[in-house]
Each structure stands twice: as structure tokens, then as C-alpha cells.
PLY file of the C-alpha trace (Angstrom):
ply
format ascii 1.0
element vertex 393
property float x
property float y
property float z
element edge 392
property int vertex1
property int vertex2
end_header
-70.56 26.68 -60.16
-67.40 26.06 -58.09
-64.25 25.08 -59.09
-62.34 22.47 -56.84
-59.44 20.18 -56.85
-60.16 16.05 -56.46
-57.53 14.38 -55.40
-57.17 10.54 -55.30
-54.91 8.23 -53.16
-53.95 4.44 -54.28
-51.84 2.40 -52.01
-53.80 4.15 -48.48
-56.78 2.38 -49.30
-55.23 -1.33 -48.58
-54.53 -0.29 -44.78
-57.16 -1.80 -43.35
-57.86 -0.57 -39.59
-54.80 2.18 -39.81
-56.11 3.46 -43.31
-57.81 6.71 -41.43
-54.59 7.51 -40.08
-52.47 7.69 -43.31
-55.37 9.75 -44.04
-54.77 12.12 -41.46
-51.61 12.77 -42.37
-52.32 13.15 -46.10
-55.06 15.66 -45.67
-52.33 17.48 -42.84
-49.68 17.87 -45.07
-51.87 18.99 -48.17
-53.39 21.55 -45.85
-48.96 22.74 -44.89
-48.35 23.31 -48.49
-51.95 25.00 -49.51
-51.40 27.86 -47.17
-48.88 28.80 -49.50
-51.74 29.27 -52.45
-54.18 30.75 -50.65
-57.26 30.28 -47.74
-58.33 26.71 -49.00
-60.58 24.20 -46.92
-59.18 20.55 -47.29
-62.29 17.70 -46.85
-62.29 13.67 -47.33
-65.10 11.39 -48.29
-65.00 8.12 -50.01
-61.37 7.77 -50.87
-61.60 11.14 -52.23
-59.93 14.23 -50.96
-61.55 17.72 -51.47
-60.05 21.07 -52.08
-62.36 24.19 -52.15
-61.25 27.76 -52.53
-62.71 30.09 -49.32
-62.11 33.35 -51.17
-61.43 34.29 -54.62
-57.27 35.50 -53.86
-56.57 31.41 -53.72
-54.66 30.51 -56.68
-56.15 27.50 -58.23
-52.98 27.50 -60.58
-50.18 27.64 -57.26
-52.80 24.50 -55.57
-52.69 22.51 -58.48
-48.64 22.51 -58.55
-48.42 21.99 -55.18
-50.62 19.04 -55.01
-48.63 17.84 -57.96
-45.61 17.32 -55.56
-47.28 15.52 -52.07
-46.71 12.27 -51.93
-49.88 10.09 -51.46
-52.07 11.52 -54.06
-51.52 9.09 -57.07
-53.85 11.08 -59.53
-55.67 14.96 -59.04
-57.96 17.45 -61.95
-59.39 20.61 -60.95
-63.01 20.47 -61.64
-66.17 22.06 -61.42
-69.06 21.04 -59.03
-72.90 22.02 -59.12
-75.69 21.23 -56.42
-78.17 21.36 -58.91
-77.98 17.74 -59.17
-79.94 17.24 -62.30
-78.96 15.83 -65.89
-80.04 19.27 -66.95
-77.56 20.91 -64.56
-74.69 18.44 -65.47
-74.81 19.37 -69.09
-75.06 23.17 -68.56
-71.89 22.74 -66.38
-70.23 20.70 -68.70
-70.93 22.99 -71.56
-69.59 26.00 -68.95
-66.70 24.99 -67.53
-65.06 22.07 -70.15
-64.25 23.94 -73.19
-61.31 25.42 -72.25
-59.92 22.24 -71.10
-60.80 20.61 -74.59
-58.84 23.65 -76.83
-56.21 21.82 -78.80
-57.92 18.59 -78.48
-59.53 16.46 -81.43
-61.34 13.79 -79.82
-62.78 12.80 -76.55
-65.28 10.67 -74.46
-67.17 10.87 -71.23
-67.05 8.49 -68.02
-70.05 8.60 -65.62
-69.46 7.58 -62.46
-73.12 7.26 -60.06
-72.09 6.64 -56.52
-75.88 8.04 -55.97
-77.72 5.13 -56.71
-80.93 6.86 -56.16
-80.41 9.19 -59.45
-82.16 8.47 -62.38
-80.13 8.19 -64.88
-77.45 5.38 -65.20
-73.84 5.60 -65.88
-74.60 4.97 -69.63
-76.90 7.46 -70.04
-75.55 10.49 -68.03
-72.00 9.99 -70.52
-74.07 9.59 -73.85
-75.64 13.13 -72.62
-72.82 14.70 -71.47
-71.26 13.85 -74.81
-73.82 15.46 -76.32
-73.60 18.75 -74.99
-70.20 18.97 -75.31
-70.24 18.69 -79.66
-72.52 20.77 -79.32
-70.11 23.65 -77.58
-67.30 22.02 -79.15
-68.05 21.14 -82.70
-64.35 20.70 -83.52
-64.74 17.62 -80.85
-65.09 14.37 -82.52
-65.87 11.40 -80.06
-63.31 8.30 -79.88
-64.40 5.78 -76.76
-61.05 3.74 -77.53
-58.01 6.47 -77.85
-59.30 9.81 -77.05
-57.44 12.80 -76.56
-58.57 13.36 -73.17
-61.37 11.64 -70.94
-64.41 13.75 -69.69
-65.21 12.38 -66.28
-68.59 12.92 -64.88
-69.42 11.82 -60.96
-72.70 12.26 -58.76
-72.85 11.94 -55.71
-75.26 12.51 -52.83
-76.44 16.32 -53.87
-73.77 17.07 -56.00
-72.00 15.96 -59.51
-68.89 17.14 -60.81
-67.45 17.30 -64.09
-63.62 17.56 -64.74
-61.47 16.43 -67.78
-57.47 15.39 -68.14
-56.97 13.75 -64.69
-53.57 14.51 -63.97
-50.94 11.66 -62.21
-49.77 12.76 -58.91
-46.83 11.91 -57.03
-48.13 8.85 -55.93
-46.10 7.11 -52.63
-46.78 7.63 -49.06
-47.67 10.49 -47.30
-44.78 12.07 -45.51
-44.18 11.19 -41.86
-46.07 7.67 -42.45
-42.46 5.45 -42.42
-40.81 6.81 -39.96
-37.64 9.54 -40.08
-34.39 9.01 -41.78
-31.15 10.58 -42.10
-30.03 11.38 -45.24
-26.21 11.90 -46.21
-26.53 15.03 -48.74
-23.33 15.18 -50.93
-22.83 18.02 -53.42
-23.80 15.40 -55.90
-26.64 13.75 -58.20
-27.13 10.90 -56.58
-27.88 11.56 -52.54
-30.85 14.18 -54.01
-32.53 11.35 -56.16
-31.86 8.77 -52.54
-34.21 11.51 -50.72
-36.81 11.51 -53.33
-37.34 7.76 -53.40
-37.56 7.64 -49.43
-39.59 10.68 -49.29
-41.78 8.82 -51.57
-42.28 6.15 -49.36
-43.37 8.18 -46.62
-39.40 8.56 -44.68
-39.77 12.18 -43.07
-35.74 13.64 -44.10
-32.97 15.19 -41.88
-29.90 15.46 -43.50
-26.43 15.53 -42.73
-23.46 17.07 -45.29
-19.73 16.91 -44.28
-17.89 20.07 -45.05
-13.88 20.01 -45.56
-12.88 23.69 -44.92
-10.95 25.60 -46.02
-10.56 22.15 -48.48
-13.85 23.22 -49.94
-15.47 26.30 -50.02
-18.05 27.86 -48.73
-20.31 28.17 -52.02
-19.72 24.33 -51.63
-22.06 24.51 -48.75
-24.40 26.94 -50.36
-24.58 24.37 -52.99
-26.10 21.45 -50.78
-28.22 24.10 -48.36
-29.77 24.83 -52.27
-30.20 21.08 -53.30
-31.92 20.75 -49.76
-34.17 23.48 -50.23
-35.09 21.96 -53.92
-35.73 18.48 -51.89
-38.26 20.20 -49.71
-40.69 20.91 -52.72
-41.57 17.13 -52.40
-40.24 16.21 -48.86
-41.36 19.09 -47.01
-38.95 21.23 -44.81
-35.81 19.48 -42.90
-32.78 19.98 -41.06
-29.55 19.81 -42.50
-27.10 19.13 -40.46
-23.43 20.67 -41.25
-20.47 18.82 -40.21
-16.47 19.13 -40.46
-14.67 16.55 -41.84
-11.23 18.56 -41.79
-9.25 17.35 -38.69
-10.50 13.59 -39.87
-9.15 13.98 -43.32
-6.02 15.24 -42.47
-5.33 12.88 -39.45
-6.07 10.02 -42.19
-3.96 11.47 -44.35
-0.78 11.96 -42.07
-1.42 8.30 -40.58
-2.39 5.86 -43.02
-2.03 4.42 -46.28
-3.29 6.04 -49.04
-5.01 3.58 -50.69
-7.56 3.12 -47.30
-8.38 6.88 -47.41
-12.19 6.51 -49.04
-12.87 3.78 -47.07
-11.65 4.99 -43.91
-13.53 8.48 -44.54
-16.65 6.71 -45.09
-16.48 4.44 -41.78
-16.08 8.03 -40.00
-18.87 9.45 -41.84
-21.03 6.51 -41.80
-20.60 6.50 -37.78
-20.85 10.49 -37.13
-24.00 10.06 -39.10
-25.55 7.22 -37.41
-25.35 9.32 -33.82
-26.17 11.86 -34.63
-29.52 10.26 -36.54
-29.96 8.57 -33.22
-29.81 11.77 -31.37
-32.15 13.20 -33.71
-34.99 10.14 -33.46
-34.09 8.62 -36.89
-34.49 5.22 -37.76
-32.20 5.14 -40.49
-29.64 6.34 -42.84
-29.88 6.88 -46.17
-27.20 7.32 -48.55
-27.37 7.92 -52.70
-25.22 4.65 -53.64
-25.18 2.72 -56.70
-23.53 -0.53 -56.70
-20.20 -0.39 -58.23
-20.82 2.93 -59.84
-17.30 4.44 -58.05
-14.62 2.43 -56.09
-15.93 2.81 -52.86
-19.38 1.71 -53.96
-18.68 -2.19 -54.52
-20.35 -4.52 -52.53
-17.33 -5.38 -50.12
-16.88 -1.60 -49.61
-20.17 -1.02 -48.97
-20.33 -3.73 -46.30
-16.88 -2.66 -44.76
-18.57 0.77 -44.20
-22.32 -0.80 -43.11
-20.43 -2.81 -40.22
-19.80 0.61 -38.06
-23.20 1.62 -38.05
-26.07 0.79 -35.98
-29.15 2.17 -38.02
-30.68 0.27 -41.38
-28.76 2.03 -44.30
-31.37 2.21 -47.18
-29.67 3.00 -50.78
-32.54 3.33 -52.65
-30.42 4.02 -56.08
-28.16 0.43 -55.57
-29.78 -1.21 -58.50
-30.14 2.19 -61.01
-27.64 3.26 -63.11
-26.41 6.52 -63.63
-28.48 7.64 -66.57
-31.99 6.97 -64.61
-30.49 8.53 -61.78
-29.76 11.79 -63.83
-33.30 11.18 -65.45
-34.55 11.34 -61.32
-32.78 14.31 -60.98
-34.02 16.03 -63.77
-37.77 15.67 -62.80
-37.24 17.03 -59.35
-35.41 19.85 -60.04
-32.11 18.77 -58.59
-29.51 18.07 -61.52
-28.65 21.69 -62.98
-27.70 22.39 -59.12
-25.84 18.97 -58.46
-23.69 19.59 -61.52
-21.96 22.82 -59.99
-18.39 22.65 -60.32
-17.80 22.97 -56.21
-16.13 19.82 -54.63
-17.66 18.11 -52.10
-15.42 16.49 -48.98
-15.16 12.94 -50.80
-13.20 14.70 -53.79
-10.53 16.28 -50.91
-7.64 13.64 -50.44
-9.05 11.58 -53.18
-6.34 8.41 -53.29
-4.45 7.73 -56.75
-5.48 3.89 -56.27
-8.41 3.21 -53.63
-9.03 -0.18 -52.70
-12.29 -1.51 -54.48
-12.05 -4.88 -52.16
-11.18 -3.82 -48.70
-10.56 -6.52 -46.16
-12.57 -5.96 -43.34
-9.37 -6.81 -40.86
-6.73 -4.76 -42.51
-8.95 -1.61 -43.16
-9.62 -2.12 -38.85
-5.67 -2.36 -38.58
-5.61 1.20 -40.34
-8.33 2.75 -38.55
-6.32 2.04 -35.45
-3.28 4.01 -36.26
-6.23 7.27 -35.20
-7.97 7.63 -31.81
-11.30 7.05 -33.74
-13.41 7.80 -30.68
-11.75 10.87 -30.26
-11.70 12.28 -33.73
-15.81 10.96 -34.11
-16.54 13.14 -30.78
-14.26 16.11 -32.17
-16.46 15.96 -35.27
-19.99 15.82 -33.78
-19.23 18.96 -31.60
-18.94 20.45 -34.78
-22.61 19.09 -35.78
-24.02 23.07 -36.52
-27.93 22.46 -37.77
-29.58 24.74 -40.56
-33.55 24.52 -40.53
-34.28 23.82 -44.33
-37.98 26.02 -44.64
-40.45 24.13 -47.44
-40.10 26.11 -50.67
-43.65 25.92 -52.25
0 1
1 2
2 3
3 4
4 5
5 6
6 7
7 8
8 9
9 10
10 11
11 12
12 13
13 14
14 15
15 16
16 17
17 18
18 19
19 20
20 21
21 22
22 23
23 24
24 25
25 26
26 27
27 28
28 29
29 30
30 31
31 32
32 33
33 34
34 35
35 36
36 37
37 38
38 39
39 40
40 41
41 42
42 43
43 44
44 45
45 46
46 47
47 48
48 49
49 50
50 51
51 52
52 53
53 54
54 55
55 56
56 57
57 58
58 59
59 60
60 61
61 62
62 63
63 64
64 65
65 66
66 67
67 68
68 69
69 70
70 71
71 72
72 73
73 74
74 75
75 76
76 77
77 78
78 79
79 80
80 81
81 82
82 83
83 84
84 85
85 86
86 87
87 88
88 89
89 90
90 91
91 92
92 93
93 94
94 95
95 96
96 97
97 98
98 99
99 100
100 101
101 102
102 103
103 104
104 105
105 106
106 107
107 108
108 109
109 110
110 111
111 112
112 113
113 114
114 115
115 116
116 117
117 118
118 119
119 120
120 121
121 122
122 123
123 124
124 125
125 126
126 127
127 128
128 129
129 130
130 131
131 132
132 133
133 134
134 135
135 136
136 137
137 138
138 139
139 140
140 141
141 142
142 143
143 144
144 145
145 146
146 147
147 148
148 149
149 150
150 151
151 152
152 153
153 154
154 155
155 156
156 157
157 158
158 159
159 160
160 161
161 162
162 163
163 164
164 165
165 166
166 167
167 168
168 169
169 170
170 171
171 172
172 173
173 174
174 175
175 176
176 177
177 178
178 179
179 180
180 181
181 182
182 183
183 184
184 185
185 186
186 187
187 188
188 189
189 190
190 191
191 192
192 193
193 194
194 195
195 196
196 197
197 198
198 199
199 200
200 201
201 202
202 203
203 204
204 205
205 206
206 207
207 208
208 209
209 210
210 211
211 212
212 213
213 214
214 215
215 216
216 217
217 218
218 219
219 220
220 221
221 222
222 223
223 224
224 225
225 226
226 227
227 228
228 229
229 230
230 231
231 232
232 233
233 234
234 235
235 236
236 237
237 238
238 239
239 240
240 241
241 242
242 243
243 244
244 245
245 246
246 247
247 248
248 249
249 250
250 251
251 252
252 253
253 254
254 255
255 256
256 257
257 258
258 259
259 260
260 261
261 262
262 263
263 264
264 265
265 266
266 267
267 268
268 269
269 270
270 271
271 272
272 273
273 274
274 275
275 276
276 277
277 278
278 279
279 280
280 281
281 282
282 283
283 284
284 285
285 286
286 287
287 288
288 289
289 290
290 291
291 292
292 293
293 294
294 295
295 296
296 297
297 298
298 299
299 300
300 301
301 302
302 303
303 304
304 305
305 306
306 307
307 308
308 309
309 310
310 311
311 312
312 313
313 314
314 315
315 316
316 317
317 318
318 319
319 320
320 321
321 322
322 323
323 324
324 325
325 326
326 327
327 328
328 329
329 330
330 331
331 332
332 333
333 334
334 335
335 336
336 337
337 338
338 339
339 340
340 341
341 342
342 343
343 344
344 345
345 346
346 347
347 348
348 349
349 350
350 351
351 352
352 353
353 354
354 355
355 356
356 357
357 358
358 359
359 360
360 361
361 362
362 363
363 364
364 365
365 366
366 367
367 368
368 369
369 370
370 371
371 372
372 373
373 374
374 375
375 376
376 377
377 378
378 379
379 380
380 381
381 382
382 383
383 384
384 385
385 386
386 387
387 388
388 389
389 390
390 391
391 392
């Protein structure tokens, strides 16, 4: 007997010519985060993907969280495989390796897959038999074909059959790297965590970009967003994160213009220091945590006033949740207990008594003008210090 992992892709299979590709790039990033768990051989065939343990120090345990978290595998089970390709050999497997997967259960059934066609038994057949053997090492097991407990899958294949039961739902998405590379603008916050997750999900390799106000905010601030980062890269693999000041800015706003413009000024600086410096780092886009109208300088008119600086696609992958799925988001990837660290991020820092919610595009230009924009955006890049986020398995 050997124990494996199957893992199963959806949306890959309906790319056509390019499908081996996204492939690729599956099987290379499940072989990144595997090294963590031990000396494992990664394999493909037939839409499934393979992973074997070479020694006996791999941790099956560590491999099945980590596949848990790469986007591209919509469902995974550890399982059991035997060469001794008989209906015979099935059941003594199934009677070996299943009952501790079945503890705590009440009822069950069994699937047969036969992608050999040449073996003798049909799909009908090998599950009534498998069934079988299974009361009979589990007698507390009561079969239920419509609402079982769990689902016993059986498959043969060309000199092999393996038997595995609970399939487990993966990540599902795209694998990493597939879509691209975006820039992600990491606040201290709930939301720009959850942003990263969704386009990580699609297949958007991250950078990331925070803007830092010191001595405004502190340096645990920063620790704070390096630490959401690091959580990201349990799902989005490892990143830069790009550090930024936003002091000289803040205060030049500040000293210059009216106070009601200061949020939507800041923004137009950060949304343009970020788009460079994206471009500089072969980014197609930014991405940014927004929901529409959840704070004043998230309405739609302030969201457009800031979009018409920059160059790049901004994706807001959050626009249409509110806060409460966000914070649900957050909660499955790790993210929230961190976000919700009393350290204030640069958008708190100057925050105006009465922000404009409707800025016109015209007058917030005829603000911006009182500064030597150019100057201060140039000032802040050379600031730009980078921090290599490693993959935290």
C-alpha cells in the first residue's frame, strides 16, 4: 500500500491549446510549497495531479494543509493506492486503509470510477463490493446512497486503483502567476488583505506597496502590515512589499490646502507613487481593498477622481461586498485578528473633520496645484525601500 494525495483542478481543463501550460505552473508551485513537508514527487495524468511521498520523514499531515491553500486545485483526499489491480486487492485495501477515515461516521456509500475499460468488473459492481467489505470492518457503518456521511471513492486505472474517502474542497481559482502581476496597496486594515486573496485567486502574482507616515505612525505600524503580508503568502506565495513615506506629502497637504481635499488629495499621490512604481516593477495593475461607499473617500466620484491619475487597470475586487463578508474573508485566511491591531495606518494621520464625499474633478486639480506634485511624487519614490516577503508554509 501507498498513501498519496489526488488533487483535482476545475476551471484549467476549459483552456483548450494553453491548458498544459496552466498545468505547468500548477504542478510548479505545488512542488514550491511541498518542499516545506518533506521529499515529495509531484506527477499529472488525466486531469489528475499526483503526490507521492519519497521517504517516510514527508509529512502527509503538513502536504495536505498546504495543498489546501494553492490556488488551482478545486478539490484534494489523501488516499491509498495498490498495483495489485484486482477486486480482491481493492477490498483488502479498502478494509486497510478506510476505517480510520470512517470513525465518527454513521453512514456511507461507495463511487467506482473505471477509467480501465479493460477490467472486469463495472462501476456497479466494484462499489456494491467495496461496500461490502467495508460493513464488514465497519459494522457500525450503515449504507445511505442519497445523504451519506461521507462518500467512499474507488478509481482504477491502467495497473493501479485507489481508494480514498471525504474528498476535501480546495482553494479552487487559478494557479498563481497565470494572470499576470499586480500591485497591491496593503493598508494596516481588513479590507486590502481580503483584495489580495481574491486576485491571488485568480491567478494575479502580488507585490505590494504600504505607505508609512513616520514618526505619524509607528514603527509596530509597519510590523503590522510586513505580518499581514507574510499571512497573505500562505495562499499567494512570497512577495515584495514595498515601504514608502508618505510624511513630507501629508504635511505639505496639510500646510497648503483645504482641509476638506486632504483624503482625496492623499489618495491621487498614493494612487500615482503606486502606479510607477508597479510599472517599474512589471505589474499590470493595481489593486486596492475598496468597497463602494463603505468610507468617504470610497464613493464612486471619489473613486474616479483618484482612478484618473493612474495609468494601470485598478481592480477592487471587494467594490460590491460589504463589510461583514469582507470580515468573514478575513477570517478564513487568517488575516482579521492581525488587521484589527490598534496601530494607525497613514490614511488615519491628518484625517479631515469633513472630507468631501463628491469631489469635483476641476477643483480637487486646482488644490493639487497649490504643491509641486512632480516633485513631492519623485521625493516619495526615492524613499520606495523593498522588504522580500518569504512564503510562510
Amino acid at each position: 500500500m501507498r498513501e498519496v494525495i489526488l488533487c483535482k483542478y476545475g476551471e484549467l481543463i476549459l483552456k483548450g491549446a494553453n491548458r498544459a501550460t496552466f498545468e505547468s505552473m500548477l504542478v510548479k508551485e505545488l512542488r514550491f510549497r511541498l518542499q516545506f513537508c518533506g521529499n515529495f514527487a509531484v506527477s499529472r495524468s488525466q486531469s489528475i495531479i499526483y503526490i507521492e511521498p519519497r521517504d517516510e520523514d514527508a509529512d502527509m499531515e503538513a502536504a495536505a494543509e498546504a495543498v489546501s491553500r494553492v490556488f488551482g486545485i478545486v478539490a484534494y483526499d489523501r488516499a491509498a493506492s495498490t498495483e495489485n489491480c484486482t477486486l480482491e486487492g481493492i477490498c483488502a485495501l479498502a478494509r486497510e486503509y478506510l476505517p480510520r477515515f470512517l470513525r465518527g461516521k454513521k453512514t456511507f456509500k461507495v463511487e467506482a470510477k473505471r477509467s480501465n475499460k479493460n477490467f472486469p468488473y463495472k462501476s456497479p459492481e466494484i462499489s456494491a463490493e467495496v461496500g461490502g467489505a467495508l460493513l464488514s470492518a465497519c459494522p457500525y457503518l450503515r449504507v445511505n446512497v442519497h445523504e451519506p456521511d461521507v462518500t467512499v471513492r474507488v478509481e482504477v486505472r491502467e495497473g493501479v486503483a485507489y481508494v480514498h474517502a471525504g474528498q476535501k474542497k480546495g482553494a479552487g481559482g487559478m494557479p498563481i502567476g497565470s494572470s499576470d502581476r499586480g500591485m497591491l496597496l496593503l493598508s494596516g486594515g481588513i479590507d486590502s488583505p481580503v483584495a489580495g486573496y481574491m486576485m491571488a485567486k485568480r491567478g494575479v502574482k502580488l507585490e505590494a506597496i504600504h505607505f508609512e507616515s513616520f514618526p505619524y505612525t509607528s514603527e509596530r505600524a509597519k510590523q503590522k502590515v510586513m505580518e499581514l503580508a507574510s499571512l497573505l503568502t500562505r495562499y499567494a506565495g512570497g512577495l515584495n512589499l514595498h515601504v514608502v513615506s508618505l510624511t513630507h506629502i501629508q504635511e505639505e497637504i496639510k500646510r497648503a490646502c483645504n482641509e476638506e481635499y486632504f483624503t482625496i488629495l492623499l489618495r491621487r499621490y498614493m494612487m500615482t507613487i503606486a502606479d510607477r512604481i508597479a510599472k517599474q516593477s512589471g505589474c499590470g495593475a493595481l489593486i486596492t481593498g475598496e468597497s463602494l461607499g463603505q468610507v468617504a473617500s470610497q464613493t464612486m466620484r471619489a473613486i474616479g477622481t483618484t482612478d484618473a491619475v493612474a495609468e494601470l487597470p485598478v481592480l477592487r475586487p471587494c467594490i460590491g461586498l460589504d463589510k461583514q463578508e469582507i470580515v468573514v474573508t478575513a477570517q478564513k485566511i487568517g488575516t482579521f485578528e492581525t488587521s484589527i491591531q490598534p496601530y494607525e495606518d497613514c490614511c488615519t494621520v491628518f484625517t479631515p473633520r469633513h472630507p468631501k464625499t463628491r469631489p469635483e474633478l476641476d477643483k480637487v486639480i486646482a488644490e493639487e496645484q497649490k504643491l509641486d506634485f512632480e516633485a513631492l511624487v519623485e521625493e516619495a519614490i526615492a524613499t520606495d525601500t523593498v522588504e522580500r516577503i518569504k512564503y510562510l508554509p
